[in-house]
C-alpha positions in Angstrom: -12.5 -10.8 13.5 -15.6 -11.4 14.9 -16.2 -14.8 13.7 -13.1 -16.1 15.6 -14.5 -14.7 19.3 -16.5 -16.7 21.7 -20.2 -17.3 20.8 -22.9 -18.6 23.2 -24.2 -22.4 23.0 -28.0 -22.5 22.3 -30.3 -22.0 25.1 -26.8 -21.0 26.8 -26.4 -17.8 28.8 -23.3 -18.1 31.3 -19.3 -18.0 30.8 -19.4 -21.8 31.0 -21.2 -22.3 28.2 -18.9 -20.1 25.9 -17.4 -22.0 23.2 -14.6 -21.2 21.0 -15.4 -21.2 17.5 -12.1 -22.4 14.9 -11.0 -19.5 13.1 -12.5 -19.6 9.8 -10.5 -21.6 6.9 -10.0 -19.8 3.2 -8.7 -21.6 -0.2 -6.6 -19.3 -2.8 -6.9 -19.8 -6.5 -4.2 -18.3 -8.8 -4.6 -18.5 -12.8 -0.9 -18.6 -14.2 -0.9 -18.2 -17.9 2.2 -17.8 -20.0 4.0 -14.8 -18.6 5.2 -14.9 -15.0 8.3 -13.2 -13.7 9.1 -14.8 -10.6 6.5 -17.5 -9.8 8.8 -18.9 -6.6 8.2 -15.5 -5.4 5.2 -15.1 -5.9 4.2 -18.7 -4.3 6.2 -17.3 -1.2 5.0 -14.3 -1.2 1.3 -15.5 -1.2 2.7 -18.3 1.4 3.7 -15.1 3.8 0.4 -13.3 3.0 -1.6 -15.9 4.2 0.0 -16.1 7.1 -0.9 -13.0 8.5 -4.7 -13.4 8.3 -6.1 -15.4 11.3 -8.1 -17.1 9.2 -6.7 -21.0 8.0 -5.8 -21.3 4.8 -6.6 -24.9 3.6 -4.5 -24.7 -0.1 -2.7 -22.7 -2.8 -4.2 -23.9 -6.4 -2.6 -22.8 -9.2 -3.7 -23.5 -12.5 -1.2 -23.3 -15.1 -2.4 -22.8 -18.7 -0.2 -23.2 -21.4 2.5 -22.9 -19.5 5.8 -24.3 -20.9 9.7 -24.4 -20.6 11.5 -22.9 -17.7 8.2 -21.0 -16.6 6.3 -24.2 -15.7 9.7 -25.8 -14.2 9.7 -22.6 -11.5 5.8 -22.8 -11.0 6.6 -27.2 -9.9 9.5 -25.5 -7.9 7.5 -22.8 -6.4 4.5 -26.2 -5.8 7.3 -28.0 -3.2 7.4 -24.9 -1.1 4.6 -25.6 0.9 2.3 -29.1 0.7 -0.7 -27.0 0.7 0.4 -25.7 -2.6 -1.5 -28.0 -5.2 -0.3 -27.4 -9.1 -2.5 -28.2 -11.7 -1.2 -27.9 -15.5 -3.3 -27.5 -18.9 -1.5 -28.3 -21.7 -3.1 -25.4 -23.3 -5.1 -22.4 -22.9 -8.8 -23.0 -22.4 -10.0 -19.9 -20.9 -9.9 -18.6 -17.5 -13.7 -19.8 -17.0 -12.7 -23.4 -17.0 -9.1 -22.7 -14.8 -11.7 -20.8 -12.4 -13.9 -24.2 -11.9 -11.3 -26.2 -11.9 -10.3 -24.2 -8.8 -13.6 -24.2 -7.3 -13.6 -28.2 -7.5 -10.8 -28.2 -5.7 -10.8 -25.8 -3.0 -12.2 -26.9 1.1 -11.9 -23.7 2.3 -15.2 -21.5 3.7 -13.6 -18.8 1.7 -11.8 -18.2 -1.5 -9.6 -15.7 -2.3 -8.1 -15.4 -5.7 -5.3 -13.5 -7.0 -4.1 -12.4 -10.7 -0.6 -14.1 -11.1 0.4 -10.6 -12.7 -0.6 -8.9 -9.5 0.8 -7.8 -6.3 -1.3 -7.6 -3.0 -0.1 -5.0 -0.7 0.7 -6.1 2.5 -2.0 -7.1 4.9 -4.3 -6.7 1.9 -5.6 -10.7 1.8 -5.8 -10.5 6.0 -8.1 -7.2 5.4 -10.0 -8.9 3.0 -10.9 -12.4 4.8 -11.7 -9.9 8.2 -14.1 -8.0 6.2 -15.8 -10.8 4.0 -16.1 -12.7 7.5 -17.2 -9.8 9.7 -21.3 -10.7 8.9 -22.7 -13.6 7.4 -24.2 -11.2 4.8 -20.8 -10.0 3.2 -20.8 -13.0 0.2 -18.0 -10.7 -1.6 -15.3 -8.0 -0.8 -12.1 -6.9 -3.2 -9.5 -5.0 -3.3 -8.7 -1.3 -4.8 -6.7 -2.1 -7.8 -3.1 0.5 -8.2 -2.0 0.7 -11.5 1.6 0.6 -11.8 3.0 3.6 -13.6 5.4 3.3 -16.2 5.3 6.4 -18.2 4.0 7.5 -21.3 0.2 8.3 -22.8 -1.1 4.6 -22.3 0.0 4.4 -18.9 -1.5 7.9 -17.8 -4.7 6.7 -19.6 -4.9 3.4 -18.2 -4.3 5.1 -15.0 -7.3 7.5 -14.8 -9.4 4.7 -16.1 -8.6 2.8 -12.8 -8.7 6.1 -10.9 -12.6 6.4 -12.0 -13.3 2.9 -11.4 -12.2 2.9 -7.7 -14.1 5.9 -7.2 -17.1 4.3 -8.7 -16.3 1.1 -6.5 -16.0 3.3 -3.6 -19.4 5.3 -4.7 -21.3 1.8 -4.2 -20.2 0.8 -1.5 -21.1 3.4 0.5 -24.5 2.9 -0.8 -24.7 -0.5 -0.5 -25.7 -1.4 -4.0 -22.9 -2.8 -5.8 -22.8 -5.7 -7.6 -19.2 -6.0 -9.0 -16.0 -7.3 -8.6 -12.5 -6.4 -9.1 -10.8 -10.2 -10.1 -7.2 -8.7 -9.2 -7.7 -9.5 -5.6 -11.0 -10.6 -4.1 -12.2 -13.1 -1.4 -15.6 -14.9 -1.8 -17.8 -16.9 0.3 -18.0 -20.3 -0.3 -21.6 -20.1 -0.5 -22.0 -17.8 -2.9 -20.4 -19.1 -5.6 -21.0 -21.2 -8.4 -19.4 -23.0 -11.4 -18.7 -20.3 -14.2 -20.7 -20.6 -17.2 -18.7 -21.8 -20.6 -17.0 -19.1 -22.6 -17.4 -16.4 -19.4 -14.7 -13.3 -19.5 -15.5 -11.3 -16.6 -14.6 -13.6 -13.6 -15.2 -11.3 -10.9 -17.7 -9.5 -12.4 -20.1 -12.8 -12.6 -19.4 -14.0 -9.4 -20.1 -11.0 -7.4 -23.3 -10.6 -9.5 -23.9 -14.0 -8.4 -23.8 -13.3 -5.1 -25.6 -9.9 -5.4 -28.4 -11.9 -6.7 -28.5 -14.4 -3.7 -29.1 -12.2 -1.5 -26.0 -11.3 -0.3 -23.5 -8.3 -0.2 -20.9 -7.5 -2.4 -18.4 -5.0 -0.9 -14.7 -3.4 -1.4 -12.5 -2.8 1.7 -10.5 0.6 1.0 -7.7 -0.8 2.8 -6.6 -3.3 0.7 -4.8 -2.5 -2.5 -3.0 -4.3 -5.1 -0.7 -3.6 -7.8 -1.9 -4.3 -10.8 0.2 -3.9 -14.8 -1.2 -1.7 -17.1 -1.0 -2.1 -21.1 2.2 -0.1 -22.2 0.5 0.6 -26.0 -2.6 2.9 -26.4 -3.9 0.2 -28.8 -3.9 -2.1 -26.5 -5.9 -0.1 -23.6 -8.6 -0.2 -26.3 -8.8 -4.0 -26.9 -8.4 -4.7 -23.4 -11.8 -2.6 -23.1 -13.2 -4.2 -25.6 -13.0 -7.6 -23.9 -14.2 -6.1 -20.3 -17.2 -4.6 -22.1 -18.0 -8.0 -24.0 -17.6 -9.6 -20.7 -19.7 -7.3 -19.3 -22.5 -7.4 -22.0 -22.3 -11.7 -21.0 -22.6 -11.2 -17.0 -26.1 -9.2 -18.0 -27.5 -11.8 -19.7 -26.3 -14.6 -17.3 -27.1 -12.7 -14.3 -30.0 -10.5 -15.1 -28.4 -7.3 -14.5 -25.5 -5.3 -16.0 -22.1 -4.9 -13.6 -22.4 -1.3 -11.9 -19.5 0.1 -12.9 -18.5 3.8 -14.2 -19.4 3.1 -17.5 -22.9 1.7 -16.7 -23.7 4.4 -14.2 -23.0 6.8 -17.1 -26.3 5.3 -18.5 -27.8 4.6 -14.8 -26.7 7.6 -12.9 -25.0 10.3 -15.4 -25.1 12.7 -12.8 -23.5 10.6 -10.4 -21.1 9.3 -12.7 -19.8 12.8 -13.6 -19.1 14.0 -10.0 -17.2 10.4 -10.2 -15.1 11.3 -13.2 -14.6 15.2 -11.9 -13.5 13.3 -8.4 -10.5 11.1 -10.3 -9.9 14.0 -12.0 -8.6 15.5 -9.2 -6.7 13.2 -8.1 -4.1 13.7 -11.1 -3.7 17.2 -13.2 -2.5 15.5 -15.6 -5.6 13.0 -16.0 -7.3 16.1 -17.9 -4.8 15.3 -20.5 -6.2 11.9 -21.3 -9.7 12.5 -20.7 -10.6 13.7 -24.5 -8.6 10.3 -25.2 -10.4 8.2 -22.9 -14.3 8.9 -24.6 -13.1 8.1 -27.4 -11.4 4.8 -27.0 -14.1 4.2 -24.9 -16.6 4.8 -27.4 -14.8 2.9 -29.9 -14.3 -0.3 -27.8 -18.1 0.1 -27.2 -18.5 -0.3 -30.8 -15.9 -3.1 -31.2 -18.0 -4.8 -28.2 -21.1 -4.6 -30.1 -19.8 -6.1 -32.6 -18.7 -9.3 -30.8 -21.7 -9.9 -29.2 -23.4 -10.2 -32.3 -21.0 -12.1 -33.6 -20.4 -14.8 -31.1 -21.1 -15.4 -27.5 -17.7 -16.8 -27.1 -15.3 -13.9 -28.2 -12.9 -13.6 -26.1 -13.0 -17.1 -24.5 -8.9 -16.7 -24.2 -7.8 -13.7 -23.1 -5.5 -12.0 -25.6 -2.4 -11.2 -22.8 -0.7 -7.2 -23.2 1.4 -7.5 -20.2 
């Protein structure tokens, strides 16, 4: 990682004047709603993660909202593992906006890296993601490729081409050097280049990275990196979950000044990009061509129930409605 090698003093020229830089240091900030399986695992599991970067990381914060019962009584069990691990409990759900600045408060690190508690990183996922973030002062942003986990049936397949054509489209950017959004299953930011999330925000990642896109810096994905992500088992419940990512998408445009680049907005942007996208993931799967009739028109309706929302409140959505 090249911020870890030797780097000259000013003015200096010879080997005596090399001096070792620290490795960099990185905070992790986990949002832990109602509904984790195994939260001592996943503690550990983050614990093990993060020791395979050479960066340093400074703490584990975990913000547990609404979390009750035998649930919370793992997540303080899972919070002794490690004294870096720092619990911090809401009696109630207020919205993953606030949980996110309360993590940001709280973290030292010269990175952050946060993780869905639903999610898996691969491994060596978090390492490749602090070694690419790191690699130039210019990368402010850098996620992972989300990997839907298949469990069978129509909503699954559908969920799973979705993802399919987002990655693509993630990819797409990147290459270009344009993009402006973020994955919040598993991304690493820079320090600098965030801010406090406005109230009411839905789109974490989405914000953040446009955030940083509008500082100046860049917002990548690093193709090595995966993690598993759940998918909605119930077709209805694709179509709502769209309908909040579009509503959060509609707010990051008015906060940030531009809409998220995603395959949906290039399909305004760049339709002829966008379809050489969508005929790309659909030949990853066969069986995507099933879904694809589906998928325009859940999409279109969850455009419409989107709409709606915004011109109803600016607040919809505040707490995530949880599927999985």
């Amino acid at each position: 990682m090249s911020s870890a090698i030797p780097s000259q003093a000013p003015g200096g020229g010879g080997a005596g004047d090399a001096r070792i830089r620290p490795p960099p240091s990185f905070s992790v900030g986990v949002c832990a709603a109602d509904r984790m399986d195994d939260p001592v695992g996943f503690v550990r599991s983050i614990l093990e993660e993060s020791a395979r970067s050479p960066a340093v990381m400074r703490e584990l914060v975990v913000v547990a909202s609404g979390v009750q019962g035998p649930t919370l009584s793992r997540l303080e069990q899972a919070s002794e593992l490690d004294e870096r691990v720092k619990l911090l409990v809401e009696s109630k759900r207020r919205g993953k906006a606030e949980a996110i600045n309360r993590i940001l408060s709280s973290m030292s690190g010269e990175y952050i890296l946060f993780v869905n508690a639903d999610a898996t990183p691969e491994p060596g996922a978090m390492a490749s993601l602090l070694e690419l973030v790191s690699s130039s002062p210019r990368n402010g942003a850098v996620s992972a490729l989300p990997v839907p986990e298949a469990s069978g049936g129509v909503a699954s397949l559908l969920a799973r081409f979705m993802w399919s054509a987002h990655n693509e489209c993630s990819v797409y950017l990147n290459h270009l050097g344009v993009a402006n959004h973020s994955s919040d299953e598993l991304v690493v930011f820079r320090a600098s280049a965030t801010t406090p999330l406005p109230a009411g925000l839905v789109n974490d990642g989405a914000y953040m990275a446009g955030v940083a896109k509008r500082r100046g810096y860049k917002v990548k994905v690093c193709q090595s990196a995966k993690v598993r992500v759940r998918t909605p088992s119930r077709l209805v419940e694709v179509i709502l979950q769209r309908r909040r990512i579009l509503f959060g998408h509609a707010q990051v445009w008015r906060e940030v000044g531009a809409p998220p680049m995603t395959i949906e907005s290039m399909l305004v942007l760049s339709p002829f990009a966008s379809m050489r996208l969508l005929v790309r993931s659909l030949s990853n799967d066969s069986r995507f061509l099933l879904v694809l009739p589906l998928a325009g028109v859940g999409e279109a309706l969850a455009a419409a129930l989107s709409i709606i929302d915004t011109l109803r409140s600016t607040t919809a959505h505040e707490v995530w409605r949880r599927f999985t």
